[in-house]
C-alpha positions in Angstrom: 93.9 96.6 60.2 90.6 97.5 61.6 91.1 101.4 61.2 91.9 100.1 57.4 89.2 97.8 57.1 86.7 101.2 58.3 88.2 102.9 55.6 87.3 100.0 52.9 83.9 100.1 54.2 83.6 103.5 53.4 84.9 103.7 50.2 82.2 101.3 48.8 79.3 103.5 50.2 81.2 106.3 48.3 81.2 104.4 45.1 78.1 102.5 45.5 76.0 105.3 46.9 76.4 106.8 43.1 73.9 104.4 41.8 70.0 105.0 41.9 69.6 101.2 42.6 71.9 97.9 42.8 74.3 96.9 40.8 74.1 93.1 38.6 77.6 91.9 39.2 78.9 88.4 38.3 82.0 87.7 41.2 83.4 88.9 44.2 86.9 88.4 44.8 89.1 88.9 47.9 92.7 89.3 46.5 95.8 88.0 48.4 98.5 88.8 50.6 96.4 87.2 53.8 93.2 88.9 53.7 91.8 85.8 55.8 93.6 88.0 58.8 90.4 89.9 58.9 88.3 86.6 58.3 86.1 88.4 61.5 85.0 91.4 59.3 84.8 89.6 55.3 81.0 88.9 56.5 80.3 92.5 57.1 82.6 93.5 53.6 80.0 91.0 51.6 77.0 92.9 53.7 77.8 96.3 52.6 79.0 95.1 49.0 75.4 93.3 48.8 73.8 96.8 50.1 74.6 98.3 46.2 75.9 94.9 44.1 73.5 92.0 43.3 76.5 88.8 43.1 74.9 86.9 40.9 77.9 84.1 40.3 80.3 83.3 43.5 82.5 85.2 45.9 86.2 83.8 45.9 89.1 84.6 48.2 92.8 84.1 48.7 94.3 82.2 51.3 97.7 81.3 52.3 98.0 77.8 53.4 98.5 78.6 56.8 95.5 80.0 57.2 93.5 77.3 55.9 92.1 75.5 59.0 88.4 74.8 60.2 87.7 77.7 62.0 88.4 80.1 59.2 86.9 77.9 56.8 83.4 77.8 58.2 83.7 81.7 59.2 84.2 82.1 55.4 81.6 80.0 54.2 79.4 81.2 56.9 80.0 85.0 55.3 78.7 84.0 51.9 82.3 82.6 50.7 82.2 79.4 47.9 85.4 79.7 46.0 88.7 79.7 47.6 91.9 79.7 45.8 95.2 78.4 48.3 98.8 79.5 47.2 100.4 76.4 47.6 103.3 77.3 44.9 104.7 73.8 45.5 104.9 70.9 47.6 108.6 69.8 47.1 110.6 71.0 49.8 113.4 71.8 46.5 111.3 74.6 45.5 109.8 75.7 49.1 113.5 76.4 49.7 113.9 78.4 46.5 110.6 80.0 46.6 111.8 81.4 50.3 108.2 79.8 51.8 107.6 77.4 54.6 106.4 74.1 54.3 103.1 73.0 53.3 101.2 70.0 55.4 99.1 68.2 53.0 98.1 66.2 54.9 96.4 69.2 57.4 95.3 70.4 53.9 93.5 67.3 53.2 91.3 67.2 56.5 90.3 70.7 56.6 89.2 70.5 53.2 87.3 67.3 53.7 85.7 69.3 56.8 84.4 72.1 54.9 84.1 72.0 51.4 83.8 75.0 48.8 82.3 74.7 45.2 85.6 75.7 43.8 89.0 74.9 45.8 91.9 76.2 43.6 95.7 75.6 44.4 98.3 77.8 42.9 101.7 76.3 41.5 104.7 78.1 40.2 105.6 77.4 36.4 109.2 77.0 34.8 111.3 77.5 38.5 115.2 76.6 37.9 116.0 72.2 36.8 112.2 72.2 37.3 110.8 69.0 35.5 107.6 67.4 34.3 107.5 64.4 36.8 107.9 67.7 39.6 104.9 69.6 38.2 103.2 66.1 37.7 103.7 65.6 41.5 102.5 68.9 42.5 99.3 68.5 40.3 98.3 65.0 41.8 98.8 65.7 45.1 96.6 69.1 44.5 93.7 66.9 43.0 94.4 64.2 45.8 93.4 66.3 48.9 90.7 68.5 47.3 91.3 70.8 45.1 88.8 70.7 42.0 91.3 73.3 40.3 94.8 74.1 39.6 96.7 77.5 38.5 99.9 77.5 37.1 101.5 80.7 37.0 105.0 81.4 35.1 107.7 82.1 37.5 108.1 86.1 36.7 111.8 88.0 38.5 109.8 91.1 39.1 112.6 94.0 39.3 111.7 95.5 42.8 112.8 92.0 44.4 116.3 91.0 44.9 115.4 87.3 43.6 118.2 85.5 43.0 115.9 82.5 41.0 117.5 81.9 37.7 114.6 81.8 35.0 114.0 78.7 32.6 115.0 79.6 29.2 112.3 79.8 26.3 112.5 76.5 25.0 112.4 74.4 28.3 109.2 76.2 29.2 107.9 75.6 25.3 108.2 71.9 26.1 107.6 71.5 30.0 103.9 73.6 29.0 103.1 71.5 26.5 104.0 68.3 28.5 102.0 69.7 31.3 99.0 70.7 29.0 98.7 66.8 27.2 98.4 65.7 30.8 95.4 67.7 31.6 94.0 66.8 28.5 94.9 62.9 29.2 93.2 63.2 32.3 89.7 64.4 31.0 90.5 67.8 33.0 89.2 71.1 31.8 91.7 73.6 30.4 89.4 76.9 31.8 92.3 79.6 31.2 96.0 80.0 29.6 97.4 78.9 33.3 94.2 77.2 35.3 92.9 73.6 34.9 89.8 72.1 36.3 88.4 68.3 37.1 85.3 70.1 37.3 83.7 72.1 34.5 81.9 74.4 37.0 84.6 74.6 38.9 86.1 78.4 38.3 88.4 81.0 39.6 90.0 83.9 37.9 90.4 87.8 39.1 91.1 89.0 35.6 88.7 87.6 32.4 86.0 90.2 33.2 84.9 93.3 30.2 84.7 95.8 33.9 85.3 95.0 37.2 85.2 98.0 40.1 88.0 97.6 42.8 87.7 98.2 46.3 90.8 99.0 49.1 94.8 100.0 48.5 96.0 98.7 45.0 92.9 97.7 43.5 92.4 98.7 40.1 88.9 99.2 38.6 88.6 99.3 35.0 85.4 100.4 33.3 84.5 101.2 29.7 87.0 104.0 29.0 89.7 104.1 31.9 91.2 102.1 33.9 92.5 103.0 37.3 94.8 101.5 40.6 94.2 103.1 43.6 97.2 103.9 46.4 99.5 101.6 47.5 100.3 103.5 50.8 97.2 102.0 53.6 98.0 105.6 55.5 97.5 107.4 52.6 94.5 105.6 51.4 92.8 106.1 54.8 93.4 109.8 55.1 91.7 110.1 50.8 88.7 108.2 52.5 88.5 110.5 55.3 88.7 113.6 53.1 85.4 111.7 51.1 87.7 111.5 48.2 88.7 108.1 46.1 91.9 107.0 46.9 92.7 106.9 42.6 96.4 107.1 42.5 97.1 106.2 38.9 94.4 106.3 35.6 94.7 105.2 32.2 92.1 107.1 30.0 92.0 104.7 26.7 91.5 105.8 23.2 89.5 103.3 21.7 92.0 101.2 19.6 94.0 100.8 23.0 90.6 99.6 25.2 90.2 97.0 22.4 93.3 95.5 22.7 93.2 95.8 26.5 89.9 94.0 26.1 91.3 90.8 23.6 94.7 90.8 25.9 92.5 89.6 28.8 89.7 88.1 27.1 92.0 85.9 25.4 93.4 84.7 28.5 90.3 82.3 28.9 91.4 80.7 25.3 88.4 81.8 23.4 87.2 85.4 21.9 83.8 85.8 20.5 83.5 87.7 17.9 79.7 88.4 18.7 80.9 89.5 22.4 83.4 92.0 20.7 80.8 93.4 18.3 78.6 93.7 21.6 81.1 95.8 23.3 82.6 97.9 20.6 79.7 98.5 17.9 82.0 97.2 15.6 83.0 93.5 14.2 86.6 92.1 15.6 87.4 91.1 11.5 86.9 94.9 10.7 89.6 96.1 13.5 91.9 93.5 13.1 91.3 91.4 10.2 94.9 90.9 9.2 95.9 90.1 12.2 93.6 87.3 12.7 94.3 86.0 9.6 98.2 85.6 10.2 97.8 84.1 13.6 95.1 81.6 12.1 98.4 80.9 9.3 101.2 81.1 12.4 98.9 78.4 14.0 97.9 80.6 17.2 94.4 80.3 17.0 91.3 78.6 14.4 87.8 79.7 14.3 85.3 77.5 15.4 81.4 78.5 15.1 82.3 82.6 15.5 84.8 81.8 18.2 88.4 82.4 18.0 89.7 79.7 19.6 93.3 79.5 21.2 95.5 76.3 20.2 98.4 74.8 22.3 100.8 77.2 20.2 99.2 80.3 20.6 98.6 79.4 24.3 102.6 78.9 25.0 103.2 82.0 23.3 100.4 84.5 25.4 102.2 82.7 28.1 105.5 83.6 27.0 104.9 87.3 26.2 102.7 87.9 29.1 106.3 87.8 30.9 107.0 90.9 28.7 103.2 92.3 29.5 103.8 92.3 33.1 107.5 93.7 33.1 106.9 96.4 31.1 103.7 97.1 32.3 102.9 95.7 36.1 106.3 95.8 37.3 106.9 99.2 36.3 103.9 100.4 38.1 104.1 98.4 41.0 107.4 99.6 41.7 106.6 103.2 40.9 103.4 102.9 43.3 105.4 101.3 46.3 107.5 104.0 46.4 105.2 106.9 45.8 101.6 107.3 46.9 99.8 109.3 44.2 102.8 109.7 41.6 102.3 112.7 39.0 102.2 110.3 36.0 103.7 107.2 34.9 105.1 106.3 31.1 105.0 103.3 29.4 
């Protein structure tokens, strides 16, 4: 890990040391696995990240629940941490079972975050697992909110190919009406709807790895996109190091969009949050949204998708079920083909989709 963790270090000089002087980024985010293992050395990540990139808006991490005790809390918040995000998946031992995880103790859960508290504590839940009902995903919610989280995710159940899963997926209309139940609750509640999948009690309390126009990615499988590519770098941590070594970027895979492509990449995402503004679009393209895709707005305004509200396309519940449902498509078509390309190869020739 540590011989890794050198070679991390190293790539962001690499990339940062391209740059005449630092960087204005919004967020810092530690994706999971477990990268609270190395909670030792996250303080000196953030110190070389801060050498090049000026955070101007919170540094979140991923931790498993296991991990989530005082100790590593206060090392984390000590390092410049103040979002974390837990992958709880579920508390019903039915679905621990099926999910193939070890219990939770919410009780632990409850202490530790009482201990050291975090401006944004997020809990992940599975979505539209096998027999799963409302009053389940109800449960899971409450308890989330009832021992400190100020933020839930709930993330469709997705069979990935390279898995030997043997979970049965929900069929079309169950998750239609378990989504919608799920979403009138939020809204009963006076929660905040921040995302297609993440729900807040607290307006300023956010946490997503994904709604940004760029984002750079540091260590093996990171992606970076930027204005006209988008990359992943290496899967393999052996091969990574030795690329670092070499003073070469560990890019194993690249995407080099025409435009049309980048602006649908850019609505897929920018969409996830619920809301597309059609200044922001102009901004980024040079061109008006309406001009690009004009028809297409105006059928999913008729379908019911989305309205317009002050020069903001808005998502409604209908449109919201359906990005959820074809994001399933997204990611198998997309994701899972390259993730199970990428753990089998290192630096594979190319890749089509």
């Amino acid at each position: 890990m540590n011989a890794y963790i050198d070679a991390l270090i190293k790539e962001i000089r690499i990339v940062g040391s391209q740059y005449n002087e630092k960087k204005t980024v919004t967020s810092l985010y530690f994706g999971g696995g477990t990268p609270a293992l190395a909670v030792d050395r996250i303080g000196e990540i953030i110190g070389v990240l801060k050498e090049y990139f000026e955070i101007t808006d919170g540094i979140g991490i991923e931790l498993h629940p296991k991990n989530v005790n005082p100790d590593v809390l206060i090392k984390l918040k000590d390092a410049g941490v103040d979002r974390i995000s837990i992958g709880v998946q579920s508390f019903l031992e039915k679905y621990i079972r099926t999910l193939g995880r070890t219990d939770v103790n919410a009780d632990n859960l409850k202490m530790t975050l009482a201990k050291v508290p975090f401006k944004t504590v997020s809990m992940d839940f599975i979505f539209a697992l096998p027999d799963q009902t409302f009053d389940d995903l109800k449960y899971d919610i409450d308890k989330a909110f009832e021992i400190g989280a100020n933020h839930v995710a709930i993330y469709p159940f997705i069979d990935f190919t390279f898995t030997d899963s043997k979970v049965k997926a929900m069929t079309k209309k169950e998750k239609h009406t378990l989504l919608d139940k799920v979403t009138l609750y939020f809204k009963e509640k006076g929660y905040y709807r921040s995302s297609i999948w993440t729900f807040s009690s607290d307006a300023d309390a956010k946490y997503s790895s994904m709604t940004r126009d760029n984002f750079l990615g540091f260590g093996c499988s990171a992606a970076t996109l930027l204005k006209n590519q988008f990359k992943i770098n290496t899967f393999s941590v052996k091969e990574y190091c030795k690329r670092i070594e070499s003073k070469t970027l560990p890019t194993s895979l690249t995407i080099r969009f025409r435009k049309r492509q980048r602006m649908t990449y850019y609505l897929f995402w920018t969409a996830y949050g619920m809301k597309v503004p059609l200044k922001d679009f102009e901004a980024f393209f040079g061109v008006p949204l309406k001009k690009v895709y004009g028809f297409e707005i105006w059928l999913a305004k008729v379908l019911g998708f989305i309205k317009e509200e002050n020069g903001v396309l808005v998502m409604t519940m209908k449109g919201a079920f359906y990005y959820h449902y074809y994001e399933n498509f997204y990611t198998l078509s997309y994701i899972d083909k390259m993730w199970g390309l990428m753990r089998k190869e290192a630096f594979p020739k190319k890749m089509r989709l």
